[in-house]
C-alpha positions as CSV (number, residue, x, y, z in Angstrom):
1,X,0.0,0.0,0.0
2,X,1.1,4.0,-0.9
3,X,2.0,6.3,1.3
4,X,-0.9,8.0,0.1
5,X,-2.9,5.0,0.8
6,X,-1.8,4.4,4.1
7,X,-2.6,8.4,5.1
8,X,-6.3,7.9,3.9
9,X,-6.6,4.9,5.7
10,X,-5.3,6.4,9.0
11,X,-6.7,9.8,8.7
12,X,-3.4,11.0,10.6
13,X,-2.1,13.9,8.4
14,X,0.7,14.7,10.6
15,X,2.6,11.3,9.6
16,X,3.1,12.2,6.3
17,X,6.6,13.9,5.4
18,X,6.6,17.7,4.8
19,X,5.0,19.0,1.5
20,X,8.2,19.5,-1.3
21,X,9.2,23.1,-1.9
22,X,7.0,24.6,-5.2
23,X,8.8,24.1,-8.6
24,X,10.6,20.9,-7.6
25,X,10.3,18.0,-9.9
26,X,8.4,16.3,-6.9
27,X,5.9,18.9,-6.4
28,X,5.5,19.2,-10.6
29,X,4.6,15.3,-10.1
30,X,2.1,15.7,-7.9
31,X,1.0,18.5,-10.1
32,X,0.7,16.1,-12.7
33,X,-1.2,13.5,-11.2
34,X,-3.2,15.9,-9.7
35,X,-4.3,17.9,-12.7
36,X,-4.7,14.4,-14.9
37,X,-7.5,13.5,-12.0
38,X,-9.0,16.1,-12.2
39,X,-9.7,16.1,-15.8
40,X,-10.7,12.6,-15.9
41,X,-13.3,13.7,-12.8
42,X,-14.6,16.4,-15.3
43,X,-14.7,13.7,-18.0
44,X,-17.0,11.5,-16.1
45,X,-19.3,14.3,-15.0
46,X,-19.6,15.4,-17.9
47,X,-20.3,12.1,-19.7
48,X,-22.8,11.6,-16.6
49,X,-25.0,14.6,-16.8
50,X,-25.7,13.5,-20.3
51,X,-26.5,10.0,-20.4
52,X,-30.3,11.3,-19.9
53,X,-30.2,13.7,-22.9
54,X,-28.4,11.5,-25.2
55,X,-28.5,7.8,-24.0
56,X,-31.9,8.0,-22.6
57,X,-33.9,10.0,-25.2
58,X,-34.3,7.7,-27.8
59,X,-35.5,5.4,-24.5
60,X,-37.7,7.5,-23.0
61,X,-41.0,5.1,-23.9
62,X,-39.3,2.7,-21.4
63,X,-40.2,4.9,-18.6
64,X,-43.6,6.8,-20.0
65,X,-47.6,5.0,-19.9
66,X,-48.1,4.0,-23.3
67,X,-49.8,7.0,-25.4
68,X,-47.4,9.5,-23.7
69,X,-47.4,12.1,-26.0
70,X,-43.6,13.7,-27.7
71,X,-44.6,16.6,-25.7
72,X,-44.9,14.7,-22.2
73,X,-41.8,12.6,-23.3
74,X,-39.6,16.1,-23.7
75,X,-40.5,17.2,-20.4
76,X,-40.5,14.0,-18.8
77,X,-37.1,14.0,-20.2
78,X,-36.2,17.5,-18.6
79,X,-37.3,16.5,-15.8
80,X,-34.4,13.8,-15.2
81,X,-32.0,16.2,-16.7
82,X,-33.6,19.0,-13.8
83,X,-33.3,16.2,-11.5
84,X,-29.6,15.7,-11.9
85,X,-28.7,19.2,-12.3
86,X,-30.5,20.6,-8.7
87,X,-28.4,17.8,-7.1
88,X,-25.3,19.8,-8.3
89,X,-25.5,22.6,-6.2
90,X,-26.9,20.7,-3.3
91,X,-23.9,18.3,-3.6
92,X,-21.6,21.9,-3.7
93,X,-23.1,22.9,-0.5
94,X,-22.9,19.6,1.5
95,X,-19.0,19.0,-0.4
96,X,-18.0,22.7,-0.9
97,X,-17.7,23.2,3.1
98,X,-16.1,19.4,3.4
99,X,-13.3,20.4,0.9
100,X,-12.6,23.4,3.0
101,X,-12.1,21.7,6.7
102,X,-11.4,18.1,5.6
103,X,-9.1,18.1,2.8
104,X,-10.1,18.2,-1.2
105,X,-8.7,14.6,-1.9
106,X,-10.6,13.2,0.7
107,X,-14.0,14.8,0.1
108,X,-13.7,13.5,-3.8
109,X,-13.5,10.4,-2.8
110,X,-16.4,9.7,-0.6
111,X,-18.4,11.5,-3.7
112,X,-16.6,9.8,-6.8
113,X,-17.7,6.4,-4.5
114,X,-21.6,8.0,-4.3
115,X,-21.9,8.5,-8.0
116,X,-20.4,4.8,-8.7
117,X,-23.1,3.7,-6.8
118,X,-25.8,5.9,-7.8
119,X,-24.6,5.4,-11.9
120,X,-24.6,1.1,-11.1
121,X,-28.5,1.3,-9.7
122,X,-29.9,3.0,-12.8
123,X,-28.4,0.7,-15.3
124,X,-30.4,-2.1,-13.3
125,X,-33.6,-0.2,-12.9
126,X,-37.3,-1.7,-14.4
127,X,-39.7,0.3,-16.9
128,X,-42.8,1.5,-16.6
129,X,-44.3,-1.9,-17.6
130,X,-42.7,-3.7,-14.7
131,X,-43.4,-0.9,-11.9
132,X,-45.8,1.7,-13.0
133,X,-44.8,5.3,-11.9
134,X,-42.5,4.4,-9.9
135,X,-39.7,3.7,-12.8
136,X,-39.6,7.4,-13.7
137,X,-39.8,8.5,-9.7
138,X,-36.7,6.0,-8.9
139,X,-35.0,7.0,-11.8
140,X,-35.3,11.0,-11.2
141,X,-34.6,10.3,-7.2
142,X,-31.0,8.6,-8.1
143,X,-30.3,11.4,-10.4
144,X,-30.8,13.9,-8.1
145,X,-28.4,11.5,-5.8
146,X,-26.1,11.0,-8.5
147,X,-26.1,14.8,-9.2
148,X,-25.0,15.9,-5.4
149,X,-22.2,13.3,-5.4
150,X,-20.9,14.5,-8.5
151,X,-21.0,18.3,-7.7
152,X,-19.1,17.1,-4.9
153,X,-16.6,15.7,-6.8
154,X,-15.5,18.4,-9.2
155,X,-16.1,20.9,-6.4
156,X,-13.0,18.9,-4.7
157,X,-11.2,17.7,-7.6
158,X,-10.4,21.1,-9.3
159,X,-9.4,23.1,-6.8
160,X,-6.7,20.4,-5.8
161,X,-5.3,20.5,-9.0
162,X,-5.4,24.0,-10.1
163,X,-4.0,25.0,-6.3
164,X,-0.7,23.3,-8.0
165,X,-0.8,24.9,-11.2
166,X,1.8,27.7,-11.8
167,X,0.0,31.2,-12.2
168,X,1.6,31.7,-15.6
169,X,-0.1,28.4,-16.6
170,X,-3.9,28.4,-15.1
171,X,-5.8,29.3,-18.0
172,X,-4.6,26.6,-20.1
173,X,-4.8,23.8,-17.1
174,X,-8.7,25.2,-16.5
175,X,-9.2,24.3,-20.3
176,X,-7.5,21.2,-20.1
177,X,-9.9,20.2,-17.2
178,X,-13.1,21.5,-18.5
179,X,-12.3,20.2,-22.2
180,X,-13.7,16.9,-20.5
181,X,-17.0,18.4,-21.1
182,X,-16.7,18.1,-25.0
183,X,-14.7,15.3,-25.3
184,X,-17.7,13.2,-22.8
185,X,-20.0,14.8,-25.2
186,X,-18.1,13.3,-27.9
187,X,-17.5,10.4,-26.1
188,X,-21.4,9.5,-25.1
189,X,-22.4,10.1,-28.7
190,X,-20.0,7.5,-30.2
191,X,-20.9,4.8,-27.3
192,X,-25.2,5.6,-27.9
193,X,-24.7,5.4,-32.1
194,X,-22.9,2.0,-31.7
195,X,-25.3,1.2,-29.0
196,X,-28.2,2.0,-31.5
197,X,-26.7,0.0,-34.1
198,X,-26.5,-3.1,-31.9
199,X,-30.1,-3.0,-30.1
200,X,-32.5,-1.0,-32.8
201,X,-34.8,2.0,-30.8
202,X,-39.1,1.9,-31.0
203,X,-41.2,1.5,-28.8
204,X,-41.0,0.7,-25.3
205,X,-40.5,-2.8,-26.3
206,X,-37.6,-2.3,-28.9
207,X,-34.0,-3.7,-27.9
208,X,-32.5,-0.5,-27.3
209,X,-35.8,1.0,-25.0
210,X,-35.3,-2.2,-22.5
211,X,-31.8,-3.6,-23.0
212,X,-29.7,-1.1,-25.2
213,X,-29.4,2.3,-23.0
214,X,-27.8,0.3,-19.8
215,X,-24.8,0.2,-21.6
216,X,-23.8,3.7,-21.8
217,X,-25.0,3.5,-17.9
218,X,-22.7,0.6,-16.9
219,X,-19.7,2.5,-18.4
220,X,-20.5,5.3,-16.2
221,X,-20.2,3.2,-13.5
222,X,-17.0,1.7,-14.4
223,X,-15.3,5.4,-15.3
224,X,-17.0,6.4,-11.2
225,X,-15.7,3.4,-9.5
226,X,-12.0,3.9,-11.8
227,X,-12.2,7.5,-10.8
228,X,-12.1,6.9,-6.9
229,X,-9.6,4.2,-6.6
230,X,-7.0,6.2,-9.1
231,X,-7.4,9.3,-6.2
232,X,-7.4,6.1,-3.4
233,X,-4.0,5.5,-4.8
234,X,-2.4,8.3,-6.5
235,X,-3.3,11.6,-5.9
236,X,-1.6,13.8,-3.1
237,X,-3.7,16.7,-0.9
238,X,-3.4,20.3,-2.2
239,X,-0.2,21.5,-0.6
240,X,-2.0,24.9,-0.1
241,X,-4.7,23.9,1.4
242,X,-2.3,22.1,3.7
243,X,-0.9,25.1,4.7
244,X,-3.4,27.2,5.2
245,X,-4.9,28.1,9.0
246,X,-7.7,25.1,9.8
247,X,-9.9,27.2,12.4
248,X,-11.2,29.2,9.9
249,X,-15.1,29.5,10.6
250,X,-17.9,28.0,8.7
251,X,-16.9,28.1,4.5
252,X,-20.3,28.9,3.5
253,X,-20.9,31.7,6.2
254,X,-17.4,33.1,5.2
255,X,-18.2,32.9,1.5
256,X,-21.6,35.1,1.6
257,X,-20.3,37.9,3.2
258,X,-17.9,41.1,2.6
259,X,-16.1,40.8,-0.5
260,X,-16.5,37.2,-0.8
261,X,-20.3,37.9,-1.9
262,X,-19.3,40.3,-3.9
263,X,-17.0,37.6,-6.1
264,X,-20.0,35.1,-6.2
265,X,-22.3,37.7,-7.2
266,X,-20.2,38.0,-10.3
267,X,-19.7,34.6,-10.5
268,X,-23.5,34.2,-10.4
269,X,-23.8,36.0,-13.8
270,X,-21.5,34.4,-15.7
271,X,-22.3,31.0,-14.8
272,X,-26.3,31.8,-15.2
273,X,-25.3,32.9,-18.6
274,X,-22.7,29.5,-19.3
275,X,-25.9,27.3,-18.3
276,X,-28.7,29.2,-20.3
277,X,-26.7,28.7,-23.5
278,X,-25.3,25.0,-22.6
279,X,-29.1,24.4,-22.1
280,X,-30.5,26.4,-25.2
281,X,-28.5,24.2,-27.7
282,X,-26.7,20.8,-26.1
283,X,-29.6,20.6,-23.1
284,X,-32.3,21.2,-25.6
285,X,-30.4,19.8,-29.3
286,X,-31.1,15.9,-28.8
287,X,-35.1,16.0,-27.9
288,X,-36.1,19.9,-29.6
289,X,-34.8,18.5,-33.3
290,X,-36.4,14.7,-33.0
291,X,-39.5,16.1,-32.1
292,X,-39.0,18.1,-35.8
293,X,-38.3,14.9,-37.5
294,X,-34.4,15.0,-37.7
295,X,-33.3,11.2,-37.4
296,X,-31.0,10.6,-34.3
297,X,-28.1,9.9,-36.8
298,X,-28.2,13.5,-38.0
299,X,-28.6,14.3,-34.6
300,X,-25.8,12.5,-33.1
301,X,-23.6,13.6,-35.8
302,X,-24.3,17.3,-35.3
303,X,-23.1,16.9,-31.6
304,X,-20.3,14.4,-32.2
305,X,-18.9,17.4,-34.7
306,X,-19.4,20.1,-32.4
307,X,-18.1,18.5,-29.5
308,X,-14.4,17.6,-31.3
309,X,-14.7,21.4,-32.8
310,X,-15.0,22.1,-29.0
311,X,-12.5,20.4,-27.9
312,X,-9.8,21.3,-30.0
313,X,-10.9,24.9,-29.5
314,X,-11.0,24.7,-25.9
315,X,-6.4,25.2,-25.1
316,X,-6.3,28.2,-27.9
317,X,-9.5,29.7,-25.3
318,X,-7.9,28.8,-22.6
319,X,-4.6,30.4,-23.7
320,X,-6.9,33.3,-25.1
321,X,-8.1,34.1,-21.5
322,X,-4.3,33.8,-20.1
323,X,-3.2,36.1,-22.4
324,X,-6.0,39.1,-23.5
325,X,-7.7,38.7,-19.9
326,X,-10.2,36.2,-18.5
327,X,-13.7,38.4,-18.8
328,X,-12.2,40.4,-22.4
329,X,-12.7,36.6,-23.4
330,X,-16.2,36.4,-21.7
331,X,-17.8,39.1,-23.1
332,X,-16.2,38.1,-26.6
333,X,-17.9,34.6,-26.2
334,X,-21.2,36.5,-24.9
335,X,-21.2,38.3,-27.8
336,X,-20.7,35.2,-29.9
337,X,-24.3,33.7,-28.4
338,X,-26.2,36.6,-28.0
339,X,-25.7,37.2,-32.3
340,X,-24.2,34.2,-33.7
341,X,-25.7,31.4,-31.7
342,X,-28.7,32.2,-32.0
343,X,-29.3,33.5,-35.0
344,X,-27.8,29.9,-35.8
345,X,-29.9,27.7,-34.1
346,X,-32.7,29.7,-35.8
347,X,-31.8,29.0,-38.8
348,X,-30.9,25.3,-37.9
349,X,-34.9,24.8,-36.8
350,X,-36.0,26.7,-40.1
351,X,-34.2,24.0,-42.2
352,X,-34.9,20.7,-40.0
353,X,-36.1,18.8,-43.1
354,X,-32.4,19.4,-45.4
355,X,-28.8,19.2,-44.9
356,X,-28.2,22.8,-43.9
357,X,-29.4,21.9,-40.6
358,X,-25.9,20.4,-40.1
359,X,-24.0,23.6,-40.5
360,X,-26.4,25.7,-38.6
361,X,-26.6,23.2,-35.4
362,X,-22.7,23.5,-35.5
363,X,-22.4,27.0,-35.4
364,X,-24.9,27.3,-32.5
365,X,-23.6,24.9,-30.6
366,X,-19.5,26.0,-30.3
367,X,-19.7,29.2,-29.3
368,X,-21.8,27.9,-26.2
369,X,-19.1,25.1,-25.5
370,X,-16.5,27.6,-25.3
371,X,-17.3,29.4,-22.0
372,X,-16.5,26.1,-20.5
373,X,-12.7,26.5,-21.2
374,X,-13.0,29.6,-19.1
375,X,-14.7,28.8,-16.1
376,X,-12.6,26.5,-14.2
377,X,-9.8,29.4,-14.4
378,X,-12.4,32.3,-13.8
379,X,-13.9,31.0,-11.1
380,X,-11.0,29.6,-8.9
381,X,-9.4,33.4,-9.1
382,X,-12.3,34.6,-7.3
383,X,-12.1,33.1,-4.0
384,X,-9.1,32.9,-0.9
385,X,-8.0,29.3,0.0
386,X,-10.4,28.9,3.6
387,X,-13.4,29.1,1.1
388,X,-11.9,28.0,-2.8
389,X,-14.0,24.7,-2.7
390,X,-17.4,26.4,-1.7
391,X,-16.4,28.9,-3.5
392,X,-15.8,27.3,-6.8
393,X,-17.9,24.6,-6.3
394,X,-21.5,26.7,-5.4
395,X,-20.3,29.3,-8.0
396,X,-20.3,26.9,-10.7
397,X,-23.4,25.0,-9.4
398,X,-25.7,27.2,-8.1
399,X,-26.5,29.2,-11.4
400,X,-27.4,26.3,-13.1
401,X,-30.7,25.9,-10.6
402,X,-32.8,28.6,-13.1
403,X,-31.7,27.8,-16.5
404,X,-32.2,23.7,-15.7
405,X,-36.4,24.5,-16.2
406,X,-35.2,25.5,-19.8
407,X,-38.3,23.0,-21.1
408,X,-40.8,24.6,-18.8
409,X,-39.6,28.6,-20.1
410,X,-40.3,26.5,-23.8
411,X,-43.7,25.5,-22.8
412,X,-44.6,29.1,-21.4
413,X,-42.8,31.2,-24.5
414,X,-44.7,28.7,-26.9
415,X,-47.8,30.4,-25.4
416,X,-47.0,33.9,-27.8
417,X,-44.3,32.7,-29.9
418,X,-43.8,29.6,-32.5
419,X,-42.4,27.1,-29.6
420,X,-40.1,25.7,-32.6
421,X,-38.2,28.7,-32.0
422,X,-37.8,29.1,-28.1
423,X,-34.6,27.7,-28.3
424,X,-33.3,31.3,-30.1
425,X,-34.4,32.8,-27.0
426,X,-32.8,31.1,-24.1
427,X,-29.5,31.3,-26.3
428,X,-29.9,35.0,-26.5
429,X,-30.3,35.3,-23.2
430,X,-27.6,33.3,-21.7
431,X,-25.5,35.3,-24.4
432,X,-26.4,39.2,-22.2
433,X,-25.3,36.9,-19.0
434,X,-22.0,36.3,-20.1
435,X,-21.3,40.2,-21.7
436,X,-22.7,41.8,-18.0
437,X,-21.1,38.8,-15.8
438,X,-17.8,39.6,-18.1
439,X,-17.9,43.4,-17.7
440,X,-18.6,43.9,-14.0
441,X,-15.0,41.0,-13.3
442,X,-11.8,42.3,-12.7
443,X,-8.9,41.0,-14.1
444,X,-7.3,38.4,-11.4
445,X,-5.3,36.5,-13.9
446,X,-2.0,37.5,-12.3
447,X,-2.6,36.7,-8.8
448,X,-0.9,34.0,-6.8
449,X,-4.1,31.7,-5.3
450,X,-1.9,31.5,-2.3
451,X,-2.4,35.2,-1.5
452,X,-5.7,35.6,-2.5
């Protein structure tokens, strides 16, 4: 057993040898390891939040009475995606705090250990046939589970690795981490075509409705459970939070007040902003454009496209934000989906029934992904060490509360508008978010974390 092991075990910090001096090849290693984890966790959430909206749309019948309508379906659908996204925040608030007085390694574990066991129940879960109501209520309750575990984990899992990033280097690390989020997207589309191609989707009866979707879920499970025993084994405690003062009050009361508050409120903007457009074309893409007859290979290939555009995008933004100035880069990308998104993903409805749909979808969909190359960096640069996890972790969760009842704001804007088109909207609006959250920041880019 590791050293590392062995401390875990124990619990006794004190027995472990003092922390190597910053800029050693030692502490670079444990930079390393730290960093790699951390984009693997951001991988797995990532691939996680979107097994509903991929995996599970074209398996929705499983769960629904028979003559659900495509309407109910979509929001039944939301509803799981809602499900998993409250959790977030609630898992930031329970973890945030944990990461804080217990140690970041040690508070991603217990949550990469929840979500292995939360992502392993739902591949095993019955359909409507088999329990009624209660397959949709057991499947929204372990999302919500699932959810809190995993906003535990990332709320954890990046600060420990971006506490041993270099200053000089923390805009290109934050992209590295968050360019899990495309390449899961990427990732989740590949494993649901070939999954679709092996058990064909209809009705509720079809191989792919009963049998087919618990694949994607069981790799889920095995990318959780790798997750916590690769930081069981290999990954070291930040050596700044090891530093830092341990009776320092309660996190969260800490990180609502003075100019703490201040720093989320800004935070709060720019995230609500990141989530309304992440929800106006990838939250509402898959279920919005089968619902206008686009087959789920077009589909799938619009997102598998815009995810590797995404990710090979996401170390220029990263570098981008590093070099011009974190919310300069904001407000550029704000710009981009407040006119280009969204006049995009107008077009991209207006031509549903030809090929031209392609090109459109893309070019609504990347400018949206981008903000997530930011964030990691944005938001870590906000907050002193005594209150980095809550800070980060609520800060990135949190916002995402309004913007996840994207289907309902549909259902309601469908009332005076052509509902087709309520996706243009909630685009546009996330869009302003990001130019007002971007122009009220301050530029923190060159700021040791240690002394903030």
């Amino acid at each position: 057993m590791s050293e590392t092991t062995r401390t875990a075990v124990s619990g006794i910090e004190a027995s472990t040898p003092p922390p190597p001096a910053e800029g050693t090849p030692e502490f670079r290693a444990k930079g390393r390891k730290a960093l790699g984890a951390a984009m693997f966790g951001f991988f797995v959430d990532m691939y996680d939040v979107y097994l509903p909206v991929i995996v599970l749309a074209p398996a929705i019948v499983y769960f629904s009475a028979a003559g659900s309508s495509t309407v109910d379906m979509a929001v039944f659908g939301a509803m799981i995606f809602v499900a998993s996204i409250i959790g977030r925040p609630l898992g930031s608030l329970i973890f945030g705090p944990l990461g804080d007085k217990m140690g970041r390694r040690r508070t991603t574990l217990i949550a990469a250990a929840g979500s292995a066991v939360c992502t392993g129940l739902m591949a095993v879960l019955p359909g409507y046939a088999s329990i009624g109501i209660w397959a949709l209520v057991l499947l929204i309750a372990l999302r919500l589970l699932d959810g809190i575990f995993l906003g535990g984990e990332y709320t954890a899992a990046n600060p420990l690795a971006m506490e041993y990033t270099a200053r000089s280097k923390r805009g290109v690390a934050g992209s590295l981490i968050n360019m899990g989020y495309p390449l899961a997207l990427g990732f989740i589309t590949v494993v649901t075509l070939i999954t679709l191609s092996i058990f064909p989707a209809g009705g509720p009866d079809s191989a792919y409705a009963v049998w087919g979707w618990r694949i994607p879920f069981v790799v889920g499970f095995i990318f959780c459970s790798s997750l916590f025993f690769y930081y069981l084994t290999s990954v070291p405690e930040s050596e700044i939070w090891t530093k830092m003062p341990k009776n320092t009050g309660n996190p969260l009361k800490t990180l609502f007040s003075g100019s703490n508050a201040k720093s989320f409120g800004i935070a709060f903007l720019v995230g609500t902003g990141a989530w309304l457009t992440l929800n106006g074309t990838i939250g509402v893409f898959a279920g919005h454009f089968r619902a206008l007859g686009v087959t789920d290979t077009r589909i799938n290939t619009v997102i598998l496209i815009s995810a590797a555009l995404g990710a090979a995008m996401f170390p220029a933004v990263g570098w981008a934000g590093q070099r011009f100035g974190r919310r300069q880069v904001i407000m550029v990308i704000g710009l981009a989906c407040t006119v280009v998104a969204s006049t995009a993903m107008g077009l991209a409805v207006a031509n549903s029934d030809n090929v031209a749909m392609i090109l459109f979808s893309i070019l609504a969909i990347v400018p949206g992904l981008t903000i997530w190359a930011m964030i990691t960096a944005f938001l870590m640069e906000l907050f002193p060490t005594n209150v980095r996890a809550s800070g980060y972790g609520v800060a990135y969760s949190l916002p995402s509360l309004v913007p996840a009842f994207y289907a309902y704001y549909m259902v309601g804007m469908g009332r005076f508008m052509d509902y087709d088109y309520t996706p243009v909207v909630i685009t546009a609006v996330g869009g302003v978010f990001l130019l007002v959250g971007g122009f009220v920041a301050r530029d923190r880019r060159h700021l040791e974390l240690e002394h903030i």
